[in-house]
N, C-alpha and C positions, 0 to 999 in steps of 0.2 A: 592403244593396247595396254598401254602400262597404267591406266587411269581403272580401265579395264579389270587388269589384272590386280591393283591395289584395292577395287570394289570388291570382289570376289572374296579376299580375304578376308576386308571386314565381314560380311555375308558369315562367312563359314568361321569365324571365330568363336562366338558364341558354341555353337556347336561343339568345335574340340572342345571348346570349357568342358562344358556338360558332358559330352564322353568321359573326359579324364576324370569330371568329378563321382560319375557312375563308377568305372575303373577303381578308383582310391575307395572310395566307401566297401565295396566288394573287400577288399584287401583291407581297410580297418577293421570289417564285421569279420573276419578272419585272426585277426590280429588281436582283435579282445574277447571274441570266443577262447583264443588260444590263452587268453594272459587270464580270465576268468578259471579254464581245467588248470593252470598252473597252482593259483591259490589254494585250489583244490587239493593238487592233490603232492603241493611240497608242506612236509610235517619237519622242515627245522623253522619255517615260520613261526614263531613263537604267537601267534595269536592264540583269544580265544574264538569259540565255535559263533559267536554274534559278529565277532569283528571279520573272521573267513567269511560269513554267508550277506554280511552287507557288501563287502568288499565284491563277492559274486556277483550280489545282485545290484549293484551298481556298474560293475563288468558287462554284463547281462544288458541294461537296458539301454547302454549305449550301444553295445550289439546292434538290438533292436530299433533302435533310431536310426544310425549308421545305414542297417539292410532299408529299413522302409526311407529313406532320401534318397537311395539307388535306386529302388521301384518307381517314385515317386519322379523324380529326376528323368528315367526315361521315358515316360508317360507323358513327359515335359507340364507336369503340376505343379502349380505358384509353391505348393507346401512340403514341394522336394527342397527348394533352393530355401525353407524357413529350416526344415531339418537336419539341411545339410549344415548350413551356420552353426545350428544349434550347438551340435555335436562336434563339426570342427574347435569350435570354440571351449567347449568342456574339453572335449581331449587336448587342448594347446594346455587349458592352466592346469589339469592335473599333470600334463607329461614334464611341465615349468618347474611345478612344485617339487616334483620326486626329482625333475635333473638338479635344481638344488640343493636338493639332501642330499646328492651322491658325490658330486662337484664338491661340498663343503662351502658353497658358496653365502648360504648365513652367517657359518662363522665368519668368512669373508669381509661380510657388511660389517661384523661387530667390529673386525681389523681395523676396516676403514674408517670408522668414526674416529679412531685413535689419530689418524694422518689425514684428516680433512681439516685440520684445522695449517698444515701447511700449504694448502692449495690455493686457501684463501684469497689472497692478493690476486693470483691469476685468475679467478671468476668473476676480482673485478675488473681487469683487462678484458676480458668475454663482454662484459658487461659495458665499459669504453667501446670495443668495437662495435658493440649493439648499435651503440649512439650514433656514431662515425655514419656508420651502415642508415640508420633512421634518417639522418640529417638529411641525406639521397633524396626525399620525398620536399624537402623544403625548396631543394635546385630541379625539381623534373622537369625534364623538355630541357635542359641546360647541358653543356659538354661537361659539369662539371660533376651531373648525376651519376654517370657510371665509372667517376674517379672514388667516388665518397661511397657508392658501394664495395667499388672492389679493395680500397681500402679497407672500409670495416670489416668484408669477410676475412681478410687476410689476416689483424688483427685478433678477430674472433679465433679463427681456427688456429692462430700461434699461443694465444694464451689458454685454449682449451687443451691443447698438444703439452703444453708446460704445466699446466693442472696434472692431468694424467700421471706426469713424471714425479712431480710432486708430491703426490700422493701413494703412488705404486701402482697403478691400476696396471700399467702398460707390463710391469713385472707378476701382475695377475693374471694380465691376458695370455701369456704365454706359456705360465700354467695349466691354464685351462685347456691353452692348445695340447699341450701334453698329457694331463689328464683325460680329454674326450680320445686321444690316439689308446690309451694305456686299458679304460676303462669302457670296454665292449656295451655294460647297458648305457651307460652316459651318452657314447655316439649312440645308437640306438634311441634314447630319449631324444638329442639334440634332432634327429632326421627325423622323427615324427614331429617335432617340434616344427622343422620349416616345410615337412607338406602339408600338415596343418593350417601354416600361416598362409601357403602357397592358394588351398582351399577355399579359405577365406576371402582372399583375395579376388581369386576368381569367382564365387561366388556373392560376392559384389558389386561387381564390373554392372554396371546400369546394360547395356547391350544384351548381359545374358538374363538378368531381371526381364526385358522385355521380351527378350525369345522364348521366358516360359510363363509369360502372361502376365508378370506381376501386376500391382497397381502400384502407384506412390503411396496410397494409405498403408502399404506392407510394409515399405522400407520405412516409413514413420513410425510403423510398432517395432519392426525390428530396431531402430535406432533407440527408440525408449527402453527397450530393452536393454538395450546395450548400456544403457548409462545407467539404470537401474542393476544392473548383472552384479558389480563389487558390491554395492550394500547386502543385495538378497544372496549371492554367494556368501560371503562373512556371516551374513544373519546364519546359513541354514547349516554354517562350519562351526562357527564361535560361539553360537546361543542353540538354537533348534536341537542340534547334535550332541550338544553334551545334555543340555536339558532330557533328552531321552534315554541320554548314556546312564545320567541320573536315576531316572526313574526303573531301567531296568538293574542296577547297581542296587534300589533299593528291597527289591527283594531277595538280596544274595549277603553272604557275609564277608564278601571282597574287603582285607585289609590291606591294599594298597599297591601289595606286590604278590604275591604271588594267591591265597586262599580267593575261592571266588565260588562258593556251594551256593546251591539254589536253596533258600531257607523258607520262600513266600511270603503271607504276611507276618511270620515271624519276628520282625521287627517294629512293625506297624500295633502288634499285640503286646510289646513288651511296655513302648510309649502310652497307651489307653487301657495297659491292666493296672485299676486302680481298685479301693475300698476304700468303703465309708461305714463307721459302725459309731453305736451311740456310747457313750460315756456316764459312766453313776456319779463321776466327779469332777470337774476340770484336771485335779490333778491325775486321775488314775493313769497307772500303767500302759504303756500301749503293746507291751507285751502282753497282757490281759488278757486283750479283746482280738487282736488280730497276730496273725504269721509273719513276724520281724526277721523270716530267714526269706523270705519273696518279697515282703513289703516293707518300704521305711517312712515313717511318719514324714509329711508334708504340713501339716498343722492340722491347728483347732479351731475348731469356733463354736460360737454357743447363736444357736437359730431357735428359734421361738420358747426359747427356754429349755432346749436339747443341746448338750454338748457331743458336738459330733467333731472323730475323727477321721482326718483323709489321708488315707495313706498310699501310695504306689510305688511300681517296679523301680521305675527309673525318677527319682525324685527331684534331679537335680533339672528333669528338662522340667516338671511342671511348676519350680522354682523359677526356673527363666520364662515359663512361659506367664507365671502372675508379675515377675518384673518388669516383662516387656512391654503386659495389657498396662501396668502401672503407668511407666513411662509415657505409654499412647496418651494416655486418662490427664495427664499434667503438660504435658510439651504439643498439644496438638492444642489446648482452648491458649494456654500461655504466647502459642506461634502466630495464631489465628485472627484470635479478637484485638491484641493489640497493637496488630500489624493493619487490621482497617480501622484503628482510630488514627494512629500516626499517617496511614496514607490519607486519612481526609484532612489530616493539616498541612501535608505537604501539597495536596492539591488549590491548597488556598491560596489568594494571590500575593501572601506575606512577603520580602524581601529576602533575598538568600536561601527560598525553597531549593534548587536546582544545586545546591552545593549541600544540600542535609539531605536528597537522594542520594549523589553520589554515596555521604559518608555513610547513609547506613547501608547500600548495598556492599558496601566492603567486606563484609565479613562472609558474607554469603560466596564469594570468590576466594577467599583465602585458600588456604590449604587446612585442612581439618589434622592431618596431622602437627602442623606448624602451631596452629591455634589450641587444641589441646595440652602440648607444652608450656603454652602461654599460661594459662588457665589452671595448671597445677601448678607453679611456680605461685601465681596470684592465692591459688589453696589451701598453699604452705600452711600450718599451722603453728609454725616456727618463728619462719621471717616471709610468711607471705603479706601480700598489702592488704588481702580482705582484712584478715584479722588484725591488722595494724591498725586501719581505721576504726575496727569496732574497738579498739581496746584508747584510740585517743577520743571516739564519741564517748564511751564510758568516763574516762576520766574526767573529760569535760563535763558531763553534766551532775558529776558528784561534787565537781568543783565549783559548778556556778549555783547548785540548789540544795548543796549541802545534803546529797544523796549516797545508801550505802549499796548501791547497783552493783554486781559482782559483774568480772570482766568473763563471759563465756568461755573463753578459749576453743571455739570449735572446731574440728578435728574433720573438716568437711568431708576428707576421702577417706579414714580412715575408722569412720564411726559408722554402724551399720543403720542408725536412724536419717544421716545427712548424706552417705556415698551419692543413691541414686539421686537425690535430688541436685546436687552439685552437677550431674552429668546433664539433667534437663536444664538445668540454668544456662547449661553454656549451648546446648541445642539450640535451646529460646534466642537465647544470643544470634546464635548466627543464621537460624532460618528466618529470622524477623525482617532483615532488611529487603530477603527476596519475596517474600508476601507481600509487605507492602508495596514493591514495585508492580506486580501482579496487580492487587485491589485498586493501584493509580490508574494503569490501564484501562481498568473497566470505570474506574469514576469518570474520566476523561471520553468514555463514550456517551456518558449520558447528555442529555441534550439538554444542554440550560434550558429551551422553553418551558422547560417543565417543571422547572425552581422559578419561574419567572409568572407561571399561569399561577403556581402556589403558592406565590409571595401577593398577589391578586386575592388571591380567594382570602387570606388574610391566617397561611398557616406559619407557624415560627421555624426555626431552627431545628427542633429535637424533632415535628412532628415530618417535615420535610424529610426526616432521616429514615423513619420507619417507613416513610409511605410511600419515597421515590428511591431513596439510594439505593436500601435495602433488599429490595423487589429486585429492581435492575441489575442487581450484583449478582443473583441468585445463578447466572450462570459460571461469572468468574469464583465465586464463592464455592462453588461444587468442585470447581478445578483443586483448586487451595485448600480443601480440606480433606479430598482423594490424596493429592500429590502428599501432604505433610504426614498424614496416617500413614501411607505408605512408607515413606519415608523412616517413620518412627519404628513402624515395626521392625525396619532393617539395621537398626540402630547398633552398632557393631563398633568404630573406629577411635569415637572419643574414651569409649570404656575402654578396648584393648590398651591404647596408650596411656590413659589417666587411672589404670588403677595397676598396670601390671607394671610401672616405671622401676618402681623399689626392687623390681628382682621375685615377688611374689606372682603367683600365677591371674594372670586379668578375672576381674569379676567379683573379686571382692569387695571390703571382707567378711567373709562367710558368707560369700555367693548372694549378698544384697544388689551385686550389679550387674549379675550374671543375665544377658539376655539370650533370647532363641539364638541369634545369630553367633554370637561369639561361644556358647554351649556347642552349636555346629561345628566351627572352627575348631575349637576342643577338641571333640571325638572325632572329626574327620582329621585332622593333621597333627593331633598330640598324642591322639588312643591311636590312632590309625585303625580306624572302625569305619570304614567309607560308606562301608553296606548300612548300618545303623546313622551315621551321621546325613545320606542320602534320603533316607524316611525321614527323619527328622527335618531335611530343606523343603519336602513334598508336603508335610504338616502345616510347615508356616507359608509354603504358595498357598494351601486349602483358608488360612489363616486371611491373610489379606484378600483372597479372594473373598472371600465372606465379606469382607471388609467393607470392599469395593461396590460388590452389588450392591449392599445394603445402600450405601450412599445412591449407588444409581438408582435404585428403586422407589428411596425417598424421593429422589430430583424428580423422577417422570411422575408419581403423583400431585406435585406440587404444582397449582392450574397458574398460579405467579409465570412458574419456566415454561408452559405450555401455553402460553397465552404470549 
């Protein structure tokens, strides 16, 4: 009977699952209906009208998930127990997130990085008892197995008990107890929190998978899901979402805090209203010819014997934007070419290759801000080393050939013909060593027989280059010159730190270093023009993407990659 009666209930377990988990869903589709009219219709929520109506409609379709895993559910459909997870699952980390924020339990963490560093020693005790506890496996089947385990647990859990104390946690936890008793939505987050997990759980349990038909190929998407859920979560919190927040920012004139008018393209029109008119002279006036109360001269140039002037609204972005194409034009052939000559020396069987990868991938890991301090110190035009060397090569060789060579003295960052080139020099610098690592990869795919069939045929060296590396690279090579364009155009980091150190505003001088990127930073966090500095990130995504296909479009024409 009692065999009997323990059958019976496995039988019927399953079953309650699925009841309760019909029951709960019924009551969460209730529960975010209710918290969706709340958004609605409380007005000391400080949002605006995008953030209330996403906030709904994200309310809204868990809703709708929640009620269709109910239906579904009792229907006993494999895609009740997929949407019950689902939705369990979203509602545990938003209800996570928000107990968080109301707990204070972020600032918490910040606390605790202060006091984790007196725990220390007891995590190695945890870590001792790990051992103690491991060792068990080395005696199994021995009377002496289940000394050396309960040892180590014991161990373990007295130095993770002293951890805790260590650090404060246990003076946190009690807090918190207080906090979730004091603070009505807290407990309320906390208890959806564990019928959530409770949820979860049950809709788990392999026994009720099989009572509503699953397959194992379900639980293997479900699971990859699951392991993919933090990245595509973050992606679609930390990039997707502001990315859109962006782009509808960019047609509003949102300064940061409180203005936020619907302008349209209005800012889009301000960046692309430019003129162009011809000149009687190089030098004439440019009040002359055009409205220097709308437009400001951008410069000149003389085109097939016409002197034409370009003038526009906003001059300073399409100043950044010819220093940025500038930069691309010198730092992408300077990063490129002579990162696949050095990776095909490093590929040779020379002696102490594997120690001249290492050093030039160094720089490529550095810290870019670290490295750029480097780099204006070296700049100095004072007591830096560039100029030191140039001024004892000068002297030297006035001394050895009786020469009246003047010593330059140049002014690397602070001269408007040498700023920008100083900032690609040190780019070159440090993208080189990860290029060439790149181009060794692909050198190393190629297949000696094929330097050995054309060492047969009776080709040499340079002809071996064009005819087999060359070819063969053209995939890595497409990567390497997407990835470093891209790259450039975002060029941002070494210019804020190597030209704004002095206490002058980054980008100089006279805006010779000014790129899209740091012109962005400008008017979104200096002007606090978010709405305008938003158009402006939307320009240079258009920007690289242009970039990009182009590259792609050469590659898929080329019968070399297609072959």
């Amino acid at each position: 009977m009692a065999v009997e009666a323990q059958t019976s209930r496995s039988l019927n377990q399953p079953e309650n699952f699925i009841r309760a988990a019909i029951v709960w869903h019924l009551l969460l589709t209730m529960g975010l209906l209710w918290a969706a009219g709340w958004v609605y219709a409380t007005e000391t929520l400080a949002w605006a009208a995008w953030q209330r109506w996403s906030a709904m409609g994200g309310l809204g379709a868990l809703a709708v998930g929640s009620v269709a895993a109910s239906a579904a559910l009792a229907q006993k459909q494999p895609r009740g127990r997929v949407l019950s997870l689902g939705v369990n699952y979203l509602v545990f980390i938003l209800a996570l997130i928000f107990n968080f924020h109301w707990l204070g339990i972020f600032l918490g963490l910040d606390a605790l990085g202060k006091t984790f560093g007196n725990g220390l020693l007891w995590l190695g005790v945890v870590f001792v008892g790990y051992l103690i506890n491991a060792y068990g496996d080395r005696v199994e089947g021995t009377p002496q197995e289940k000394t050396f385990r309960r040892a180590g647990n014991w161990v373990m859990a007295g130095g993770f008990a002293v951890f805790l104390l260590a650090v404060g946690l246990l003076d946190a936890l009690v807090w918190l107890g207080g906090q979730l008793v004091t603070t009505p939505s807290a407990l309320i987050l906390t208890t959806i929190l564990i019928l959530c997990g409770v949820g979860l759980w049950m809709m788990w349990q392999r026994p009720v998978a099989e009572a509503l038909g699953a397959k194992h190929t379900q639980d293997e998407l479900i699971e990859g899901y699951l392991f993919l859920s933090p990245n595509l979560l973050g992606f679609l919190i930390f990039f997707a979402g502001p990315l859109l927040l962006s782009l509808y920012v960019s047609f509003t004139n949102w300064d940061a805090f409180g203005t936020r008018d619907w302008v349209g393209l209005d800012n889009y029109a301000k960046i692309f209203n430019v003129t162009f008119h011809t000149l009687a002279s190089p030098t004439q006036l440019a009040s002359e010819v055009m409205d220097v109360k709308v437009y400001d001269e951008v410069g000149r140039v003389n085109l097939l014997g016409f002197n034409l002037l370009f003038g526009a609204e906003d001059k300073l972005f399409w100043l950044a934007l010819r220093n940025t194409l500038t930069f691309v034009l010198l730092a992408v052939p300077g990063s490129v070419i002579p990162a696949l000559l050095l990776a095909t020396i490093l590929n040779s069987k020379l002696p102490g290759m594997r120690f001249f990868r290492a050093v030039y991938f160094i720089p490529s890991i550095a810290a870019v801000v670290g490295i750029s301090i480097v780099w204006q110190w070296l700049y100095n035009a004072s007591i830096g080393w560039i100029n030191y060397f140039i001024t004892l090569g000068v002297n030297g060789l006035n001394n050895l050939f009786n020469l009246n060579l003047v010593d330059p003295q140049i002014r690397w960052l602070s001269s408007v013909d040498t700023a920008l080139l100083s900032i690609v020099i040190v780019s070159i610098w440090q993208t080189l060593g990860f290029n060439s690592v790149l181009f060794l990869a692909g050198l190393q795919n190629i297949p000696n027989e094929l330097y050995e069939a054309a060492t047969v045929d009776g080709a040499n060296e340079w002809r071996k280059f064009w005819s087999i590396t060359l070819p063969l690279l053209a995939p890595t090579t497409f990567f390497v010159v997407s990835t470093t364009i891209i790259q450039a155009l975002q060029v941002f980091e070494q210019i804020y730190v190597m030209t704004s150190a002095t206490g002058a505003d980054a980008g100089g001088p006279n805006n010779s270093t000014l790129s899209l990127v740091l012109y962005l930073y400008q008017t979104g966090f200096r002007q606090f023009e978010q709405g305008y500095a938003s158009a402006v990130a939307w320009v240079l995504f258009f920007v690289i993407f242009i970039f990009t296909l182009a590259q792609f479009q050469r590659q898929r024409q080329s019968s070399l990659y297609e072959a």
